[in-house]
C-alpha positions as CSV (number, residue, x, y, z in Angstrom):
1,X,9.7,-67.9,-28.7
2,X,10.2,-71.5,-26.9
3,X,12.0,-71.8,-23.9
4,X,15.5,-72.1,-24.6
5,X,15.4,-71.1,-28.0
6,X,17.7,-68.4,-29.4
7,X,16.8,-65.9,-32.3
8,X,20.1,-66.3,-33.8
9,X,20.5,-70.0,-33.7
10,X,19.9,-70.2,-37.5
11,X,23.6,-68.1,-37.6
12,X,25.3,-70.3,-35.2
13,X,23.8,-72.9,-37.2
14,X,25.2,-71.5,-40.3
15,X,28.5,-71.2,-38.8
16,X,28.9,-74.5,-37.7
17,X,28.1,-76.2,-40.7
18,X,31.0,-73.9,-42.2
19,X,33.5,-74.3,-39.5
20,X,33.9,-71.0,-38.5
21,X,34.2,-69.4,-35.4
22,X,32.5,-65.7,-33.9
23,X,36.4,-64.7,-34.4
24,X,37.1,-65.6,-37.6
25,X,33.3,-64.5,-38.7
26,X,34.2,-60.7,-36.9
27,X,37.0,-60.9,-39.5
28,X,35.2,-62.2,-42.6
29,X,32.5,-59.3,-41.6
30,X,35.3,-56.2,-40.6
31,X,34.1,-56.1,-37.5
32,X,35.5,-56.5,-33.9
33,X,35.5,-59.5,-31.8
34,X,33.4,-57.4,-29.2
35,X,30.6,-56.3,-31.6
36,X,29.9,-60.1,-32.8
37,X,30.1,-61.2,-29.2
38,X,27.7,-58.3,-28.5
39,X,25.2,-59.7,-30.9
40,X,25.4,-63.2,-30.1
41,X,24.9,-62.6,-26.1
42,X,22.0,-60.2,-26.7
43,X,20.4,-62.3,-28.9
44,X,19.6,-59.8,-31.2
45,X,20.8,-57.7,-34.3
46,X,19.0,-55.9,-37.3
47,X,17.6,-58.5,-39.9
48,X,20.0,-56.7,-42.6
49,X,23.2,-58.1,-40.3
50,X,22.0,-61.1,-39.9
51,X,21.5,-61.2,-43.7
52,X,24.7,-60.3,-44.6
53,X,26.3,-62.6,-42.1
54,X,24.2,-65.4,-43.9
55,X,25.6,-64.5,-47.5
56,X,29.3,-64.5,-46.2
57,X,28.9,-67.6,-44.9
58,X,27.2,-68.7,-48.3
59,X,23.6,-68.6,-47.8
60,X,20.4,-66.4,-48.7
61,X,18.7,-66.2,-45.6
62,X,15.0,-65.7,-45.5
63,X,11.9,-65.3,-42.9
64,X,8.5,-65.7,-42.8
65,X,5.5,-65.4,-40.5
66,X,2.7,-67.8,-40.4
67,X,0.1,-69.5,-38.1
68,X,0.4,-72.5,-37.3
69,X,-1.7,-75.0,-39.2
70,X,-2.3,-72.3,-41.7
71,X,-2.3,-74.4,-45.1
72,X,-4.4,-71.9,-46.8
73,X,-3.0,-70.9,-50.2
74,X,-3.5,-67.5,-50.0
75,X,-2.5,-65.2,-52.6
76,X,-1.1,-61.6,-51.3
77,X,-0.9,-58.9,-53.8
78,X,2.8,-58.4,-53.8
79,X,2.3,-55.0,-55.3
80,X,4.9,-52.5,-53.8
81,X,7.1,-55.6,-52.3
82,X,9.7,-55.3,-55.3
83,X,12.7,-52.6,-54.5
84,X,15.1,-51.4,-57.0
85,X,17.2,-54.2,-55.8
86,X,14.4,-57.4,-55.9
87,X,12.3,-58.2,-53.2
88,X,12.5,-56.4,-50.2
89,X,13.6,-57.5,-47.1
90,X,10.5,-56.7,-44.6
91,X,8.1,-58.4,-47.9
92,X,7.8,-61.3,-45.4
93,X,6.4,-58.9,-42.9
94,X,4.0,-56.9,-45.1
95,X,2.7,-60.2,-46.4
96,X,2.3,-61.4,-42.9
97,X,0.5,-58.4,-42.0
98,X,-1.6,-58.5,-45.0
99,X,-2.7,-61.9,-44.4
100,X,-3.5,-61.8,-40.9
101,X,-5.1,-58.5,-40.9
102,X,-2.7,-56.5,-39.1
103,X,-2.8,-52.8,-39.5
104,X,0.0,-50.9,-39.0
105,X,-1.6,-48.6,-36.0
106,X,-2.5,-51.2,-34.3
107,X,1.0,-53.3,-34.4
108,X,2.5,-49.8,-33.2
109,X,-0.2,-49.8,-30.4
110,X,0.2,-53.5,-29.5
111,X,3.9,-52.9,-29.4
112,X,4.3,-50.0,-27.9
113,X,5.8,-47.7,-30.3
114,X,5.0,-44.8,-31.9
115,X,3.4,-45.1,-35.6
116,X,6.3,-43.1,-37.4
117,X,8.0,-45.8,-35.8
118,X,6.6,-48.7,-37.6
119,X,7.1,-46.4,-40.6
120,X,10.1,-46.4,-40.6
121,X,10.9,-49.8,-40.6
122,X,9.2,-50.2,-43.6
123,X,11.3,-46.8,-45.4
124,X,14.8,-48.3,-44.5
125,X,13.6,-52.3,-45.2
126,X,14.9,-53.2,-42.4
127,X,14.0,-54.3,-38.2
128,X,15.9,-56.0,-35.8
129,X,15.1,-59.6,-34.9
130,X,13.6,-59.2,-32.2
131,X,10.8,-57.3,-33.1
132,X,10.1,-60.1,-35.7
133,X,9.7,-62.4,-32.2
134,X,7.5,-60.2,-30.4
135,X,5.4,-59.6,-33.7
136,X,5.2,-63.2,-33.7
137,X,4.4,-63.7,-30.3
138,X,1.3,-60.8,-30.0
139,X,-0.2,-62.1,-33.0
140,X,-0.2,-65.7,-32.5
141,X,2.5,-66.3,-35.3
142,X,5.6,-68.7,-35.7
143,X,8.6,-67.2,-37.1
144,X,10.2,-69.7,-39.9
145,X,13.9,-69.1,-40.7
146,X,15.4,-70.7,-43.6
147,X,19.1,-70.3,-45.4
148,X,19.0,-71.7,-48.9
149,X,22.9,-72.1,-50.0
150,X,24.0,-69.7,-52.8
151,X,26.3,-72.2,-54.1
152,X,26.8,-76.0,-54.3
153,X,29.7,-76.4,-52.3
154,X,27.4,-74.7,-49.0
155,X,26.2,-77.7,-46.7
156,X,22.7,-77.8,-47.5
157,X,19.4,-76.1,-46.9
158,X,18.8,-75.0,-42.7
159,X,15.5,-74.8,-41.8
160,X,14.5,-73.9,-38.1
């Protein structure tokens, strides 16, 4: 991650283009004040948050990680991706990993967890955003964030 930069700048993004504020979004979510200003000062939160934050304020919210200068049109067997409810929500990841030849021992290794671990990410479809970064980091990878609005009245597309 650059210098500066901030994992969850696509949400304050988000919010500003919809005029709202960590209060009102702690209302429009049911949560407290404190929890969002929790979030927002650690700079992280679990990728299904963030998610859900993004669809309240009228966006689908999506990641991806790629290398940079990687225009290869690579086709990954997305086999195993689709969930009872669409695509799942680590599909970016398992692509990723797929593509770039990253095996899940080795990703627990470089990260220091334990493989059950990394398991389990993948059984609950879900990992906080920071592990996204530091995947990113080890492995040479740029994390791409975009929010696509779910209707026409939302400002349009964000891209970071």
């Amino acid at each position: 991650m650059a210098e500066g930069e901030k994992r969850l700048q696509i949400l304050l993004s988000l919010m500003s283009a919809k005029g709202v504020t960590k209060i009102e979004l702690a209302g429009m979510m049911g949560m407290s004040r404190q929890n969002i200003h929790t979030f927002f000062r650690r700079d992280d939160m679990k990728l299904s948050l963030a998610q859900e934050i993004a669809g309240k304020l009228g966006y689908d919210l999506s990641y991806r990680l790629e290398k940079e200068g990687d225009t290869s049109n690579v086709v990954t067997q997305i086999e195993g991706l689709v969930g009872k409810d669409g695509l799942q929500r680590l599909a970016f990841l398992r692509i990723a990993m797929s593509r770039y030849g990253i095996e899940r021992r080795q990703l627990a290794e470089d990260l220091g967890f334990n493989y059950a671990g990394i398991g389990r990410w993948f059984r609950v479809d879900d990992i906080a955003i920071s592990h996204i970064y530091r995947i990113a980091e080890l492995y040479g990878l740029s994390v791409k964030i975009k929010a696509v609005p779910k209707k026409e009245t939302a400002p349009s597309e964000i891209e970071l």
